[in-house]
KEKE-3310 file (N, C-alpha, C; in steps of 0.2 Angstrom, whole numbers, plus 5000, padded with zeros to 4 digits):
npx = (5058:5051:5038:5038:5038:5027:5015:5017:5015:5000:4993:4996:4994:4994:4996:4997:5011:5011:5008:4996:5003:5003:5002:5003:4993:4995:4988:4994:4985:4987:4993:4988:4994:4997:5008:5015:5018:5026:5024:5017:5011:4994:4992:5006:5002:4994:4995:5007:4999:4991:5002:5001:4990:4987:4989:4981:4976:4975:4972:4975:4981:4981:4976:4985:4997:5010:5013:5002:4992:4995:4993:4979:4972:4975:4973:4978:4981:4986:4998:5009:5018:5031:5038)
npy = (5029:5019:5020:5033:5028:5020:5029:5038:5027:5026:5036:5040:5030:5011:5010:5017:5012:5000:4995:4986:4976:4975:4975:4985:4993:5004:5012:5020:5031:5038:5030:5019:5007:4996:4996:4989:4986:4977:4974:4985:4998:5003:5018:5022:5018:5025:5038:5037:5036:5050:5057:5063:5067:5058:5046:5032:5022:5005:4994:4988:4977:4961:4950:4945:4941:4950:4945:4935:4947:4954:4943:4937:4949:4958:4962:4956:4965:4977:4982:4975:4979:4974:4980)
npz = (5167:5160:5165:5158:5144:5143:5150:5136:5126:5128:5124:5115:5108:5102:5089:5078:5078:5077:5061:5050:5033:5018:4999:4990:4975:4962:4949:4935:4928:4917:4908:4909:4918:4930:4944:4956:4974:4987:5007:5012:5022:5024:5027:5021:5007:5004:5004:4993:4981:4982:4978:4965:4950:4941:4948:4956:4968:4965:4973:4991:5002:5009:5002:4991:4983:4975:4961:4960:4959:4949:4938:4942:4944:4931:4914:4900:4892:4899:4910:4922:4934:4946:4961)
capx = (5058:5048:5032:5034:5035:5018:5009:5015:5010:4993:4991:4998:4991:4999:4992:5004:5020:5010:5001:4996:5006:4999:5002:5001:4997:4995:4987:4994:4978:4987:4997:4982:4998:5001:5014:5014:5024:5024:5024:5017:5006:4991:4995:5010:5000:4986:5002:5010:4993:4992:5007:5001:4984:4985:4990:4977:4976:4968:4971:4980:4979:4983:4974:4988:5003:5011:5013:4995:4987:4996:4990:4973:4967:4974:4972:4983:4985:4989:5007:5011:5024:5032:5043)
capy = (5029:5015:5023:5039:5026:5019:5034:5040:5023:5025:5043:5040:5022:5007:5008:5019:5009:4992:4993:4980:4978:4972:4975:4992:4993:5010:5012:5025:5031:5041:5024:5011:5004:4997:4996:4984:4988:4973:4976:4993:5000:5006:5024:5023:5018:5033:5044:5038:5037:5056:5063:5064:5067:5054:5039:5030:5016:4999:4989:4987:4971:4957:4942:4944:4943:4956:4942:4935:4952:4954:4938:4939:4956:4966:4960:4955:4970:4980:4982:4975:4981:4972:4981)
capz = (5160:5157:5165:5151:5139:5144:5147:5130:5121:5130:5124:5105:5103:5097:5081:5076:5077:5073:5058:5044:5029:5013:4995:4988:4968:4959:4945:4933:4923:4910:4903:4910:4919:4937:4948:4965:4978:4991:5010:5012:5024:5019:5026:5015:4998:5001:5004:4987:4978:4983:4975:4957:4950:4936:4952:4958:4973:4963:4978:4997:5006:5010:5000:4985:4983:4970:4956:4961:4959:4942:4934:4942:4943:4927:4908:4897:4887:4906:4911:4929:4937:4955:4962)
cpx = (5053:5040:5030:5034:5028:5014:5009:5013:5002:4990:4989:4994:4997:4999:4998:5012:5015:5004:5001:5001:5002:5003:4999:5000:4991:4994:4987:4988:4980:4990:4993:4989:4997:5007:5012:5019:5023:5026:5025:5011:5001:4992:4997:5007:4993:4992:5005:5007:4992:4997:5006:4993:4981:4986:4981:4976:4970:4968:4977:4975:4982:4981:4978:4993:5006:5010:5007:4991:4989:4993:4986:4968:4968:4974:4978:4988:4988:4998:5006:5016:5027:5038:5048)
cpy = (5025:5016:5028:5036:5023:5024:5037:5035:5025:5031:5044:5036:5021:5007:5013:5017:5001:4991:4990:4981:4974:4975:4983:4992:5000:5009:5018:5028:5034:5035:5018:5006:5002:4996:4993:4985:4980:4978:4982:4994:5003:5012:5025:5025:5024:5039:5046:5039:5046:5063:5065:5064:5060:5047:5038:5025:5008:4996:4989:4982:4966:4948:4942:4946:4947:4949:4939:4941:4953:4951:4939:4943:4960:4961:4958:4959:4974:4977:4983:4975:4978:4975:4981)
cpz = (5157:5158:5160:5146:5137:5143:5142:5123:5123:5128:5118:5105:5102:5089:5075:5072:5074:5068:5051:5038:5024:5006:4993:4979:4965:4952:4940:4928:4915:4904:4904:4913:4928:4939:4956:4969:4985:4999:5013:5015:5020:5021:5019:5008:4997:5000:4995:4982:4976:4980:4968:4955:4944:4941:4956:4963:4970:4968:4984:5000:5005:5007:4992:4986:4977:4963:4956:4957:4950:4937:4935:4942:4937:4921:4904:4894:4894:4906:4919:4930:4946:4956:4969)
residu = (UNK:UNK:UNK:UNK:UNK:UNK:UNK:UNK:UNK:UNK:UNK:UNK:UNK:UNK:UNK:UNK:UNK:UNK:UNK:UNK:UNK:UNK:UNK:UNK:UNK:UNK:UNK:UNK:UNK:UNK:UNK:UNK:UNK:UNK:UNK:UNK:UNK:UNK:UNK:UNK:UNK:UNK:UNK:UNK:UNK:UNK:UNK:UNK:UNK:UNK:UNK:UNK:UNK:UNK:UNK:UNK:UNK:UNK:UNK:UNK:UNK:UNK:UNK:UNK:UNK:UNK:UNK:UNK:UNK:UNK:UNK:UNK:UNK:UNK:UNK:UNK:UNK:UNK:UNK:UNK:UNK:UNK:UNK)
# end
């Protein structure tokens, strides 16, 4: 059992099961608004970016934390959202 689990990591990749988390924040364009999602692959935030044509991906990563990117990266008048 533990050899087919080898040769199917070695096949698949680990990259799959272990990959980075960071900050996802979606920028709705038709309300100038975001939304921060914390601890979300970036897979995921292309995924959820994708669903709608007015979403857009302002930022994934990890040098911000959701209340970080809110105060420093959007405006006053901008509506950040952490959720």
């Amino acid at each position: 059992m533990k050899k087919l689990l080898l040769i199917a990591l070695l096949i698949i990749g680990c990259d799959n099961f272990f990959q980075d988390e960071g900050i996802c924040v979606l920028k709705y364009t038709e309300t100038n608004s975001y939304n921060c999602y914390p601890q979300t692959t970036e897979s995921q935030c292309i995924t959820d970016s994708e669903k709608y044509d007015s979403i857009i991906i302002s930022y994934w990563g990890g040098n911000y934390d959701c209340n970080e990117f809110c105060v420093e990266e959007t405006s006053s008048s901008d509506t950040c959202i952490v959720n």
